[in-house]
C-alpha positions as CSV (number, residue, x, y, z in Angstrom):
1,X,102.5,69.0,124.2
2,X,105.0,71.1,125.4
3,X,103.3,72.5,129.2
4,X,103.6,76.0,128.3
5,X,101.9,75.8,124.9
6,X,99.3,73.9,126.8
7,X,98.4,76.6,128.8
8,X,97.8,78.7,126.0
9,X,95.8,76.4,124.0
10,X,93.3,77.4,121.1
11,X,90.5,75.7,120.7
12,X,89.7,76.1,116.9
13,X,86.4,74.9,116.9
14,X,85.7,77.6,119.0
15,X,86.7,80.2,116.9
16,X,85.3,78.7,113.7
17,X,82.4,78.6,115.8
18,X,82.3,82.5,116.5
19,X,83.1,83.4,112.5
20,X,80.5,81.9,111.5
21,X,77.8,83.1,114.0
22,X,79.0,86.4,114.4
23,X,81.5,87.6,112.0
24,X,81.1,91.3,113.4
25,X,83.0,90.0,116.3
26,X,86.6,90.4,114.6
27,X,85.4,94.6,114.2
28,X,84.4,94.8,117.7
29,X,87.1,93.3,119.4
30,X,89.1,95.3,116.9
31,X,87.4,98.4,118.4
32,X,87.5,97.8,121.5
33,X,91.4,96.7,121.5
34,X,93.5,98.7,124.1
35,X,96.1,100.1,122.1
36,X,99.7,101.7,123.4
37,X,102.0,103.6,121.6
38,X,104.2,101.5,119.0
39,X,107.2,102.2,121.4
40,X,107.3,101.7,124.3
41,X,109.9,104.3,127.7
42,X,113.0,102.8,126.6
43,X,112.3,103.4,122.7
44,X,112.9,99.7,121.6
45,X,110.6,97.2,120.0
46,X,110.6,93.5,120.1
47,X,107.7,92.3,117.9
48,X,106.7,88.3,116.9
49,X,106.2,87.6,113.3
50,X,103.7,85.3,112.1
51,X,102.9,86.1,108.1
52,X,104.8,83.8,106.7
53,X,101.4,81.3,105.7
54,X,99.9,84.1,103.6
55,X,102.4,83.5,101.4
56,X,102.4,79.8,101.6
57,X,105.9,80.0,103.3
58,X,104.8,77.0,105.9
59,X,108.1,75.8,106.8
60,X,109.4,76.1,110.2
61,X,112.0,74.6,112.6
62,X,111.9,70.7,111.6
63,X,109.0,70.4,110.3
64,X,108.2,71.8,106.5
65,X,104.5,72.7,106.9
66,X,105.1,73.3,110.9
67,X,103.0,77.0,110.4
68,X,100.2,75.0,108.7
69,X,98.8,73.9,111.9
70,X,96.7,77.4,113.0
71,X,96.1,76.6,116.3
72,X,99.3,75.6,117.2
73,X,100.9,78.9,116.0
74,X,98.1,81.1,117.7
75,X,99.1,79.0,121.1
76,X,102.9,79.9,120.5
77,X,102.2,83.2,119.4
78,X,99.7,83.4,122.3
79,X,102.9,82.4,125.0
80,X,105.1,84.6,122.9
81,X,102.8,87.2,123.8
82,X,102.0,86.8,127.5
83,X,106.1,87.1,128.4
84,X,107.3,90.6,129.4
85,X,109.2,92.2,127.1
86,X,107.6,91.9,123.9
87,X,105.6,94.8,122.5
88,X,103.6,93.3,119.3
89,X,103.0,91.3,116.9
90,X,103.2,91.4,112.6
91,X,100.8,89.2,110.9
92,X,98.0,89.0,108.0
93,X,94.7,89.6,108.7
94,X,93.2,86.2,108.8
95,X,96.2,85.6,111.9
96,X,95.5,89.3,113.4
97,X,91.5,88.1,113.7
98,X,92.1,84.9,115.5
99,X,94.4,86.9,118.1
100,X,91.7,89.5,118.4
101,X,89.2,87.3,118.8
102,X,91.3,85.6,121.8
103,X,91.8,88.8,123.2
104,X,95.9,88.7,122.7
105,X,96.1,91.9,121.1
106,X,95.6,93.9,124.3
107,X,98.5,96.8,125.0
108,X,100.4,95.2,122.1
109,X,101.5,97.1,118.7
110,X,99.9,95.4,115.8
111,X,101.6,95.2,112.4
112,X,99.7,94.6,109.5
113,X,101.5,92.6,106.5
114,X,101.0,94.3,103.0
115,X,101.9,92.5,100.0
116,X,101.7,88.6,100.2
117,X,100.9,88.2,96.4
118,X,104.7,86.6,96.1
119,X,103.6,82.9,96.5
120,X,107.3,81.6,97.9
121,X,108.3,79.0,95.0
122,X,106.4,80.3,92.4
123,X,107.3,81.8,88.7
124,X,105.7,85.0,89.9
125,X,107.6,85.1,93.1
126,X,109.0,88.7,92.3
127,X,105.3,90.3,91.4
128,X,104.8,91.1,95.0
129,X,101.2,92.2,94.1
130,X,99.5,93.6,97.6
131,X,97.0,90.6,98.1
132,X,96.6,92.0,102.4
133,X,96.1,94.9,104.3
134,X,95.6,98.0,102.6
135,X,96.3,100.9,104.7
136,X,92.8,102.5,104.8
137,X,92.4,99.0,106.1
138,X,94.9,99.2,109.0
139,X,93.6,102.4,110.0
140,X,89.8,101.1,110.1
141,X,91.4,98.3,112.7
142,X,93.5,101.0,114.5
143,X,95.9,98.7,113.8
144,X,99.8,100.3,114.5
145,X,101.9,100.3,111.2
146,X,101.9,97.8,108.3
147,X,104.9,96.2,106.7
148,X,105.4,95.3,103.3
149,X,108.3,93.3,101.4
150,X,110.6,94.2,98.6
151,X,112.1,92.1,96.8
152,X,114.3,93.0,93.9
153,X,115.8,90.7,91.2
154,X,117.6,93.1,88.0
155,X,116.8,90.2,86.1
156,X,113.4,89.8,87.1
157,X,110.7,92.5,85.5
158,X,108.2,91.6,88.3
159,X,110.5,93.6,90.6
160,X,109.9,97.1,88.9
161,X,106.2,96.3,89.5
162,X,106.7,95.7,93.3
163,X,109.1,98.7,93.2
164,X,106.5,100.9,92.4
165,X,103.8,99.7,94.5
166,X,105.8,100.1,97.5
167,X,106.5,103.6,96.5
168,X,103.4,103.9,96.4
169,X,102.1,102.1,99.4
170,X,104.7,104.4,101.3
171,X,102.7,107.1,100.0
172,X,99.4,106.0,101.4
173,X,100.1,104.7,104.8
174,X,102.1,108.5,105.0
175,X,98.9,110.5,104.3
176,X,97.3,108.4,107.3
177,X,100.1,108.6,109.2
178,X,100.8,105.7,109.8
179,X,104.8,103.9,109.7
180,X,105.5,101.1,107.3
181,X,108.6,98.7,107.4
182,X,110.0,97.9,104.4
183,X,111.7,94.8,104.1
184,X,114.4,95.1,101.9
185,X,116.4,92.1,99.7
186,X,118.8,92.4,97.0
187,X,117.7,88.5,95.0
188,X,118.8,87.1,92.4
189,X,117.8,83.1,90.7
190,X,120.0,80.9,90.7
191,X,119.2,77.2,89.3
192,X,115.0,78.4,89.3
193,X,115.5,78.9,93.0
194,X,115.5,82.5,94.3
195,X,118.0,83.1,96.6
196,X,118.6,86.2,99.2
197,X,122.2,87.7,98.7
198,X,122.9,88.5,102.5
199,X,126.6,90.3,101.4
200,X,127.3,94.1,103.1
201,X,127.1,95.3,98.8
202,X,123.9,93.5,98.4
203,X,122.3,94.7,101.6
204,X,123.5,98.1,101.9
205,X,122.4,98.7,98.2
206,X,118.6,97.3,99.3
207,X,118.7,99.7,102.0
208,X,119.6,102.8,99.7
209,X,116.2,102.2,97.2
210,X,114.2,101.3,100.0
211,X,115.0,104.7,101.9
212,X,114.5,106.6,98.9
213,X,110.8,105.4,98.4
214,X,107.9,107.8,98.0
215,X,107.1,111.4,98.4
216,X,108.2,111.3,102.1
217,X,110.4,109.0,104.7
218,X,108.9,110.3,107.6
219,X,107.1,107.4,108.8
220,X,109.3,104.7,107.2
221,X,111.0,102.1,108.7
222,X,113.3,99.4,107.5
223,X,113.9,95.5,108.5
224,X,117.2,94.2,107.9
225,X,118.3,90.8,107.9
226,X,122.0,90.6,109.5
227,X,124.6,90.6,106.9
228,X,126.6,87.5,106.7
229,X,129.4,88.7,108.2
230,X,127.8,90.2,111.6
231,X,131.1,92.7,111.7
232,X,130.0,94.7,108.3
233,X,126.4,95.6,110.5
234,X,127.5,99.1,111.2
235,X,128.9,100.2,107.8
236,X,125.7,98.5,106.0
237,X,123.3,101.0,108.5
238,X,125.2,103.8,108.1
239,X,123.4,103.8,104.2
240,X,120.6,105.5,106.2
241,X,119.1,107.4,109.1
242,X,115.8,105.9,109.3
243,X,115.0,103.4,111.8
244,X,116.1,100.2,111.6
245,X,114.9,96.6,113.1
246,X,116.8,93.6,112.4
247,X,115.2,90.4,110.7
248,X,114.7,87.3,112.5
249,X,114.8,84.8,110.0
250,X,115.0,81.0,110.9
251,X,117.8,79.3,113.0
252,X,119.7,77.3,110.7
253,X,120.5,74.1,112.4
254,X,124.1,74.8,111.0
255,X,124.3,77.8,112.8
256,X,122.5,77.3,116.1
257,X,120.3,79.3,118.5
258,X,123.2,80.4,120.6
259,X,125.2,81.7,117.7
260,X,121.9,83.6,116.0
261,X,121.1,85.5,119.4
262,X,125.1,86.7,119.4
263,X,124.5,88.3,116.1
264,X,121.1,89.8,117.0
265,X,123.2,91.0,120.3
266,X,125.8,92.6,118.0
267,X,123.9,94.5,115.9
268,X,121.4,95.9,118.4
269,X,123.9,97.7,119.7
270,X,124.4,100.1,116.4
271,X,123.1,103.3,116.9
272,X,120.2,103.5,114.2
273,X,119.1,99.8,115.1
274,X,115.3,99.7,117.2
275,X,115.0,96.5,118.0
276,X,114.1,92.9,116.4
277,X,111.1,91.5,114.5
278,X,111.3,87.3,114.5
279,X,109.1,84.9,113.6
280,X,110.0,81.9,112.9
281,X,113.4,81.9,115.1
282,X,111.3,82.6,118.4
283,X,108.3,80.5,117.6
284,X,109.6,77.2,116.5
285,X,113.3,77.1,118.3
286,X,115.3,74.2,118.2
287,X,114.9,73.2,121.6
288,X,110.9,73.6,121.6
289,X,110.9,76.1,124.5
290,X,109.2,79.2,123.0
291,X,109.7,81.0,126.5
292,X,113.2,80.9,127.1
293,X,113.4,82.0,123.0
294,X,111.6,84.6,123.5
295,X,112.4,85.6,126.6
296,X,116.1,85.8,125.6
297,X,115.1,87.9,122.7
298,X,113.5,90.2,125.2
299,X,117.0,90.3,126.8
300,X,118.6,91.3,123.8
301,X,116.4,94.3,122.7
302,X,115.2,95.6,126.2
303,X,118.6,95.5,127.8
304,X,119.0,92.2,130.5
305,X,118.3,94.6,133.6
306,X,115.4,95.8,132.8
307,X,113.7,92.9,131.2
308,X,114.6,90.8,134.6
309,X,113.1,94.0,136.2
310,X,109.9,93.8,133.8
311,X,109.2,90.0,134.6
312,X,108.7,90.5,138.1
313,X,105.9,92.4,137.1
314,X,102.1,90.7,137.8
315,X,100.5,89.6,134.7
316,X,101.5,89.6,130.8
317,X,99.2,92.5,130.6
318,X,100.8,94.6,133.3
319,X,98.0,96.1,134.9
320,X,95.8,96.0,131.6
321,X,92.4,94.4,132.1
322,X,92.0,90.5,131.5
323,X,92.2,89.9,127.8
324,X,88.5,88.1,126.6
325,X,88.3,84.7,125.7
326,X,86.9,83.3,122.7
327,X,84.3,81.4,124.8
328,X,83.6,84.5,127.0
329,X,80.4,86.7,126.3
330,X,81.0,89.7,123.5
């Protein structure tokens, strides 16, 4: 085991140990959470996504059920955490208990994911029904913001249904005011296997419907893959005014670490672009070292002086008090 996911271990025992004996525990650590604002001086956001299981999307890195071993993804997501630099996490509930429960959620913004109900492979892939958080839930955790996905095929009537409900959704999480990224794709099937089209027509087009959703933008958001040509970034975000993050995704061996964080670099630098929500990318990089990934990532978004500046600071918590263990006494 890699030394620095060592020191973060998770002992899952212990935390099937606490479920069981004392379920109320996820609530009151919820409760007690110390929460910050969802951005932070500098107005960017760097946030680690882990909701890909919940949709049975285990695949990661090498290995294609890598995210089906839980307590290695809470220890990565645990070290992804403790650097300086990244301000939160995204992630269903059964993920957001476990890093409640290990006290990671401390000064962090917490995204709640929305609609998982797209099972990645199956017929009904398109029917993104919302099997997780609603938002009266989000706001009972005083969780941050929730995300959903949106998925549209022409071809595929199961779209129009996620269509709405995200209108919808968009709706709710407004009256509680509360912001929601929508994650936009143009898709389309091609040999039974749904593909993303990535093209500046594709994208831009995605970006239109999902700005125009509900009775109100105001607390919308939008995450945006890069296009496949990095250079057609600032025409596709000039579709819209709301704020954008870019979308991870997984480094393709074919393209490389090096040559994903030059993208990300370009396109942080367009005027509506926040920051960077990654998951997989950050969490299972090529080279193993979830630090440096992250870290670099931290680079990218925060600017490099001040995120050398912010890891000279004592402590992932930065002055917050010590996050509670599983082990330790509620």
């Amino acid at each position: 085991m890699n030394p620095a996911h060592a020191a973060h271990a998770v002992d899952p025992a212990a935390l099937a140990r606490l479920r069981a004996h004392r379920p109320e525990a996820v609530a009151e650590a919820a409760a007690r959470r110390v929460r910050r604002p969802l951005l932070g001086r500098d107005g960017r956001l760097l946030i680690l996504a882990a909701d890909h299981p919940a949709r049975g999307a285990l695949g990661a890195g090498r290995g294609d059920r890598a995210m089906a071993d839980r307590a290695g993804l809470l220890a990565r997501l645990r070290l992804g955490l403790s650097r300086p630099g990244v301000d939160g996490v995204l992630a269903s509930a059964d993920v957001l208990d476990d890093l409640l429960l290990l006290g990671a959620l401390e000064g962090k913004a917490v995204i709640g994911s929305m609609n998982r109900g797209g099972l990645a492979g199956a017929a009904f892939e398109l029917d993104d029904r919302f099997t997780g958080f609603r938002p009266e839930d989000l706001a009972r955790s005083r969780y941050d913001a929730g995300k959903l996905l949106l998925r549209l095929d022409y071809d595929d009537p199961g779209s129009l249904t996620t269509l709405h409900t995200a209108a919808r959704a968009v709706d709710a999480m407004a009256a509680l005011h509360l912001p929601v990224f929508v994650e936009p794709f143009l898709c389309r099937r091609v040999g039974g296997e749904l593909r993303t089209d990535l093209g500046a027509a594709a994208v831009t087009t995605s970006l239109a419907v999902a700005s125009g959703l509900g009775g109100t933008s105001a607390y919308t958001w939008l995450k945006v893959p890069v296009t496949e040509d990095p250079d057609d970034m600032a025409r596709v975000t000039a579709a819209t005014t709301l704020p954008v993050v870019l979308l991870g995704g997984p480094v393709g061996a074919a393209r490389g670490g090096d040559a994903t964080y030059e993208r990300w670099r370009s396109a942080l630098a367009l005027p509506t672009v926040r920051g960077l929500v990654a998951g997989r990318a950050l969490l299972y990089p090529p080279d193993g070292d979830v630090a440096a990934a992250v870290d670099t990532a931290a680079a990218l978004v925060h600017g490099e002086a001040r995120h050398e500046g912010t890891r000279a600071l004592p402590g992932p918590s930065r002055g917050l008090p010590a996050p509670r263990g599983v082990g330790d006494e509620p």
